[in-house]
C-alpha positions in Angstrom: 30.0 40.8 142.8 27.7 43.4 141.2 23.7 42.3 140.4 22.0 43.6 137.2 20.4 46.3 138.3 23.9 48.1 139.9 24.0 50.3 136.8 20.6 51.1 136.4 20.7 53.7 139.0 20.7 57.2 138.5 23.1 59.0 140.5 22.0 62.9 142.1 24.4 65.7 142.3 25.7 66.9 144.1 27.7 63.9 144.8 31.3 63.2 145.7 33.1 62.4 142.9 36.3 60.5 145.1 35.6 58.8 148.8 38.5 57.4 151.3 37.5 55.2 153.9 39.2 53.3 156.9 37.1 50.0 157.6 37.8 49.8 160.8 36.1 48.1 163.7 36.4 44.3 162.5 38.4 43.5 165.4 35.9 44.2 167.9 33.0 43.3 166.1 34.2 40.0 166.1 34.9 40.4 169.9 31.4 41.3 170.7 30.2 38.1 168.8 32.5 35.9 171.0 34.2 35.4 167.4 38.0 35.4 167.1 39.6 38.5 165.6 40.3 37.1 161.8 36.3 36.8 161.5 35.4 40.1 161.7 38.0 40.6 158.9 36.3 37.9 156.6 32.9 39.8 157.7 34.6 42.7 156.3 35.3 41.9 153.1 31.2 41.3 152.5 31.1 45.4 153.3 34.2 46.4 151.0 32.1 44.2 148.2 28.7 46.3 149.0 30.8 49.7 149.4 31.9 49.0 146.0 28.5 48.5 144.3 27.3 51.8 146.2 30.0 53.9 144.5 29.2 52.3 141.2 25.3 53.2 141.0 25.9 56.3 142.3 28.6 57.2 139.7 31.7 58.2 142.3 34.6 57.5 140.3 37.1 56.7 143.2 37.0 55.0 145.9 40.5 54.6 148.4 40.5 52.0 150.9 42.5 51.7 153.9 43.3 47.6 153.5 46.4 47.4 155.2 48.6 50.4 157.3 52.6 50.4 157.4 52.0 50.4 161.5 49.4 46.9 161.0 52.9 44.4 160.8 52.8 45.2 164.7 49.9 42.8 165.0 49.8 39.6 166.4 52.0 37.9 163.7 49.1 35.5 163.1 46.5 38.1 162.1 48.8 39.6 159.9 49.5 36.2 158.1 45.6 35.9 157.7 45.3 39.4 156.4 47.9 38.5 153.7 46.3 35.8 152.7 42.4 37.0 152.9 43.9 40.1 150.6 45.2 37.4 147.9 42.1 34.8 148.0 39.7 38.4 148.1 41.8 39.6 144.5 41.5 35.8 143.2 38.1 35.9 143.7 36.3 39.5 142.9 38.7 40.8 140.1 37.4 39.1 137.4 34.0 40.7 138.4 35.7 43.7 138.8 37.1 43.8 135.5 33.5 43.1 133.9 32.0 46.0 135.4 34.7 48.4 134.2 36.5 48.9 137.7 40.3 50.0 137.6 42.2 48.4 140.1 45.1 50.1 141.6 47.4 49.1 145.0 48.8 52.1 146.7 51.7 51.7 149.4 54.8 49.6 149.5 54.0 46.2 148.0 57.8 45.1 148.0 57.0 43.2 152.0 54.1 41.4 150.6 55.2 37.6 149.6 56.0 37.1 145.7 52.7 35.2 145.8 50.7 38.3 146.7 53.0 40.4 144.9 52.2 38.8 141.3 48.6 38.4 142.4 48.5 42.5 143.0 50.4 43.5 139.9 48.1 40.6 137.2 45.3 42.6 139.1 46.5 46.1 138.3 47.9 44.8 134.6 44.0 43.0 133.7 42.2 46.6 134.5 44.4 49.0 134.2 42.6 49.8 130.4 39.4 50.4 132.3 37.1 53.5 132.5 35.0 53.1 135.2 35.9 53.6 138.5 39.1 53.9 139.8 39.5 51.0 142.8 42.5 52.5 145.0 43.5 49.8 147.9 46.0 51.0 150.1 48.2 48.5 151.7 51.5 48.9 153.6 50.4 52.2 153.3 51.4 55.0 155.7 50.8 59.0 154.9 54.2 59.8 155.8 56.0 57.5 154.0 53.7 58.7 150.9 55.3 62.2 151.4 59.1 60.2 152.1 58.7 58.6 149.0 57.4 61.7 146.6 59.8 63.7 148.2 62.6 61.0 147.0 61.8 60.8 143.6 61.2 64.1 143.5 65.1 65.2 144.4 66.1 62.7 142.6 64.5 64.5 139.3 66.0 67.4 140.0 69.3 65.7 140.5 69.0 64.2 137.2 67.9 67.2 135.3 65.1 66.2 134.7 63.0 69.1 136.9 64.3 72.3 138.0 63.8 73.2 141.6 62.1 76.4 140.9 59.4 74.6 139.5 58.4 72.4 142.0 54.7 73.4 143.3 51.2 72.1 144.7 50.8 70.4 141.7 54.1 69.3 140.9 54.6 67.5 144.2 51.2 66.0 144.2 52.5 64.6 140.8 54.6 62.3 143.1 52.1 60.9 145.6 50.6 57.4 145.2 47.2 58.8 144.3 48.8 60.8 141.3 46.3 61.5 138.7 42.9 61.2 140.9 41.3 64.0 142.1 41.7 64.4 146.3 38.9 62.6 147.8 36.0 64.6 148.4 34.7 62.5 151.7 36.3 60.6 154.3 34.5 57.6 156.2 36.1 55.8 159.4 34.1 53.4 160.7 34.3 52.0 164.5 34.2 54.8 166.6 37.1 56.5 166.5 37.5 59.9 165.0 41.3 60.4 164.0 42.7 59.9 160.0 45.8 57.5 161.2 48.2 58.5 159.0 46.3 57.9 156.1 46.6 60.2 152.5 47.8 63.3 155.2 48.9 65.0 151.8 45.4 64.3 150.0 43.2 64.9 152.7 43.4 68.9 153.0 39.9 70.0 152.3 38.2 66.8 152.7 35.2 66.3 154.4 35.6 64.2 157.3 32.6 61.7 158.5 33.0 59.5 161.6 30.3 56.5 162.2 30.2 54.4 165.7 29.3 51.2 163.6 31.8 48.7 162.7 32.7 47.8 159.1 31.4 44.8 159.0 27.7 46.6 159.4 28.5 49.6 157.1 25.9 48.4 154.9 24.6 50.4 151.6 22.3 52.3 154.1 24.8 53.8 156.3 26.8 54.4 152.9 23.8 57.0 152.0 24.2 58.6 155.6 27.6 59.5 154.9 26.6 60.5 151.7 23.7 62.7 153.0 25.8 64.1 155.6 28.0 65.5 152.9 25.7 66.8 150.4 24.3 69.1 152.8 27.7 70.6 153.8 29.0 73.8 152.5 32.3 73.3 151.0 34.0 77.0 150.4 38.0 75.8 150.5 38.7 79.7 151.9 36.4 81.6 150.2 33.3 83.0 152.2 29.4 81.6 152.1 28.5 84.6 149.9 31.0 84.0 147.5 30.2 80.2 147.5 26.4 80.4 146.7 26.0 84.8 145.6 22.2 83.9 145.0 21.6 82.9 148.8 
C-alpha cells in the first residue's frame, strides 16, 4: 500500500492535524464511463488507498472516512451486498500493510448489521493495530450523526443511573467522552467529493468548527493532487472559533 519514499516527506505547518471526508461520486463516475454502479466503488477504493499515503507524508494523524451511512441499506439490495463484501476483501487485503506503516485502525458506527464474517474481519483488524502510534485510520460504517448523539446520550444516562457520573457534571467534554470519535481531536477539514455541498449526517457533533471543502470531482479521481487543493484551501483560512482577526494574529 505505501512506497518507500511515503515517510520521507517533510510535512509544513500549518497543517490539519485530523481530516473527515465523504467519497462520494463513485456512482456516477461509473455512470459516465457506461460502467455499472459497483465499479466506481472498486475505482474507489484505489483513492481511499492514495488518500491514506497523503495523510501519512504529510504527518495528519487522523483521517475519518465516510465508508458506509446508516441511510446506504436503502440501496439497491445488490450494491449493498457488494459493498459488504468489497469492505471485507479491501481489510483482507491492505491491513497488513497498514499495520507495517504504524496505522491504527478503528471502525466507527454500528457494526452489529454487518455479517459475522465482516464482523470478525473488522474487530481482528481493530485488535492487530490497535497498539499503533501512527495515524489513527477512523472508517465509519453504518454510521449516522444522529444515532452517534442517540447512542452517547444512552450510555451516558445510563452512567448516571448507575452512579457512576453525576448529572451535574456532564459538559462539552464529558459528552464528547461518549461519541464514537472519543479520544481524537475534532477534525480540522472536511472534504466531500462529487458535487454536492451538504455534511449528510455525518460526525454532526464533531464537526462544529470544521472547515468545510467541497470538490465537483468524483472520488474515484480525488487523486494526491486534488488532496493538496483541499489542503491549500485550508491553510490559507483564518480559523478564530469566536474570537476576532486581531485577537487571532495581534501582529497583523
Amino acid at each position: 500500500m505505501f512506497s518507500k519514499k511515503e515517510s520521507d516527506i517533510e510535512s509544513v505547518a500549518p497543517m490539519p492535524e485530523h481530516v473527515a471526508i465523504i467519497m462520494d461520486g463513485n456512482g456516477r463516475w461509473a455512470r459516465k464511463r457506461h460502467l455499472p454502479r459497483v465499479a466506481g466503488h472498486k475505482a474507489g477504493v484505489e483513492s481511499v488507498r492514495a488518500v491514506v499515503q497523503g495523510c501519512v507524508k504529510r504527518g495528519i494523524t487522523a483521517l475519518t472516512l465516510f465508508a458506509f451511512s446508516s441511510e446506504n441499506w436503502k440501496r439497491p439490495k445488490q450494491e449493498v451486498g457488494f459493498l459488504m463484501e468489497l469492505f471485507f476483501k479491501a481489510l483482507e487485503r491492505e491491513i497488513r500493510s497498514l499495520h507495517e506503516n504504524n496505522v491504527q485502525v478503528r471502525v466507527i458506527g454500528d457494526i452489529s448489521l454487518f455479517s459475522e464474517k465482516l464482523q470478525t474481519k473488522i474487530n481482528e483488524a481493530q485488535k492487530l493495530t490497535s497498539e499503533n502510534s501512527g495515524l489513527a485510520l477512523n472508517i465509519a460504517a453504518n454510521y449516522g450523526g444522529r444515532w452517534d448523539i442517540v447512542n452517547a446520550t444512552k450510555q451516558l444516562c445510563a452512567d448516571i443511573q448507575n452512579n457512576q457520573l453525576r448529572i451535574d457534571d456532564v459538559n462539552e467534554d464529558v459528552f464528547g467522552s461518549y461519541l464514537q470519535l472519543s479520544g481524537i481531536p475534532d477534525p480540522d477539514l472536511f472534504i466531500r467529493t462529487g458535487g454536492e455541498q451538504r455534511i449528510s449526517n455525518y460526525l454532526l457533533w464533531n464537526l462544529a468548527y470544521t472547515e468545510l471543502y467541497f470538490t465537483d470531482l468524483s472520488w474515484p479521481d480525488f487523486n494526491d493532487d486534488a488532496f493538496n487543493e483541499a489542503i491549500s484551501s485550508f491553510r490559507a483560512r483564518e480559523r478564530r472559533f469566536g474570537k476576532t482577526s486581531e485577537q487571532v494574529n495581534p501582529s497583523a
